[in-house]
BADRENPA-638930 format. One record per residue (C-alpha): residue in one letter; z, x, y. Coordinates in pm, 1 decimal. Layout:
N
{'A',{Z,X,Y}}
...
END
This chain:
78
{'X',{-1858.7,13601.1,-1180.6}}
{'X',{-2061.5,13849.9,-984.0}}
{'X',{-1740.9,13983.8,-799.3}}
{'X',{-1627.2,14386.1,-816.4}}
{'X',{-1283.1,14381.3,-1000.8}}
{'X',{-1082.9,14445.9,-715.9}}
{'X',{-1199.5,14143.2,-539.5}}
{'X',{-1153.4,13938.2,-843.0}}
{'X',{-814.1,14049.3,-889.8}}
{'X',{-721.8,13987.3,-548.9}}
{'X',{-860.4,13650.6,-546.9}}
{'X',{-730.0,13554.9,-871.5}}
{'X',{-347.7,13684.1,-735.6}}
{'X',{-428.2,13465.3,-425.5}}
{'X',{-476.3,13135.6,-611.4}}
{'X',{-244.7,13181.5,-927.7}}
{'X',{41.2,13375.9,-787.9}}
{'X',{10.3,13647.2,-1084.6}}
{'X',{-272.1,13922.5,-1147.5}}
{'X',{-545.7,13844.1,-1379.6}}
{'X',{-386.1,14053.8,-1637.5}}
{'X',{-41.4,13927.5,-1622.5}}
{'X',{-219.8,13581.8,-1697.1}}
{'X',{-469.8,13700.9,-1968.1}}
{'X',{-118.2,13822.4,-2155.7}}
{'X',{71.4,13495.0,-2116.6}}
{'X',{-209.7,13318.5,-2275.0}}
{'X',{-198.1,13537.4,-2521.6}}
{'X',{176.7,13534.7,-2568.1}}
{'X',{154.4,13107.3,-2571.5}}
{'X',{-89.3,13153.3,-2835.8}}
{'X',{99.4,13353.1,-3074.8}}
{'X',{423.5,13147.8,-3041.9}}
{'X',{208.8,12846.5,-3133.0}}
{'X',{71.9,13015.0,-3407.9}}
{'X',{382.8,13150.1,-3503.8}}
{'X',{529.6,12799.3,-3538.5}}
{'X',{265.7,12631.0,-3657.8}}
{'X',{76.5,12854.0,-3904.8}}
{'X',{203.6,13092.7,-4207.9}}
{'X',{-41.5,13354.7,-4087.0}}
{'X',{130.2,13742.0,-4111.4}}
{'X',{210.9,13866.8,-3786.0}}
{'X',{-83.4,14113.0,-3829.3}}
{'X',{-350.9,13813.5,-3827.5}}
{'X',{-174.1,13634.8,-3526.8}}
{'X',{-137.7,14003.2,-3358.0}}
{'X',{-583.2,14049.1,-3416.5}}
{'X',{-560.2,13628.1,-3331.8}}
{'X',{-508.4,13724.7,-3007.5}}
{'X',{-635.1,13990.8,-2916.7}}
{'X',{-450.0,14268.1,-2970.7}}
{'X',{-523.7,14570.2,-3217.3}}
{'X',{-180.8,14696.9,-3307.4}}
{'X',{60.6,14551.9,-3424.4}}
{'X',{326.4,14742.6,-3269.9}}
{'X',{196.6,14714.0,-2938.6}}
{'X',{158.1,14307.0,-2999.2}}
{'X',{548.8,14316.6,-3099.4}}
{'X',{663.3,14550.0,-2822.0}}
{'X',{498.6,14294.7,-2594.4}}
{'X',{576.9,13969.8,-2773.2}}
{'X',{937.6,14083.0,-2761.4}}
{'X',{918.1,14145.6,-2351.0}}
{'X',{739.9,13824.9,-2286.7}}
{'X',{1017.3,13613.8,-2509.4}}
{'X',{1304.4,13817.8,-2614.1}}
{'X',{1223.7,13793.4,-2963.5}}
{'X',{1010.4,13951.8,-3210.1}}
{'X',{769.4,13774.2,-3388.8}}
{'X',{957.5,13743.2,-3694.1}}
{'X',{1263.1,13620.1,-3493.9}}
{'X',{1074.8,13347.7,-3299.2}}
{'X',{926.0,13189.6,-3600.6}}
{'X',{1262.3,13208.0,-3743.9}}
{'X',{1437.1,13032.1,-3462.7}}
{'X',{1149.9,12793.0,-3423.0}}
{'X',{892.1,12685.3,-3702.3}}
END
């Protein structure tokens, strides 16, 4: 957008209340627990789905963002 990343960040923390990276991980998160409910995909593909490279890393996150791991969510909800 032509803006230096501080600048964006600010600006993006002034209009949506969370940092641009805070955001760029819920979308992520939403988009795993719909693909966890709706798909049979392993946890691997929904992990590289969304943008993450390791899988541990996508669970360790997953599990802040919900309280669940992966395999627990889909459990409780597909």
């Amino acid at each position: 957008v032509g803006f230096n990343a501080s600048y964006f960040s600010t600006l993006f923390k002034k209009e949506s209340g969370q940092n641009f990276l805070e955001y760029v991980s819920e979308v992520r998160m939403n988009k795993a627990k719909d693909l966890l409910k709706e798909t049979n995909d392993t946890i691997a593909n929904i992990c590289s789905q969304v943008g993450y490279n390791d899988t541990k890393h996508f669970t360790q996150s997953f599990k802040k963002h919900t309280g669940l791991k992966p395999n627990e969510y889909r459990k409780l909800f597909s």
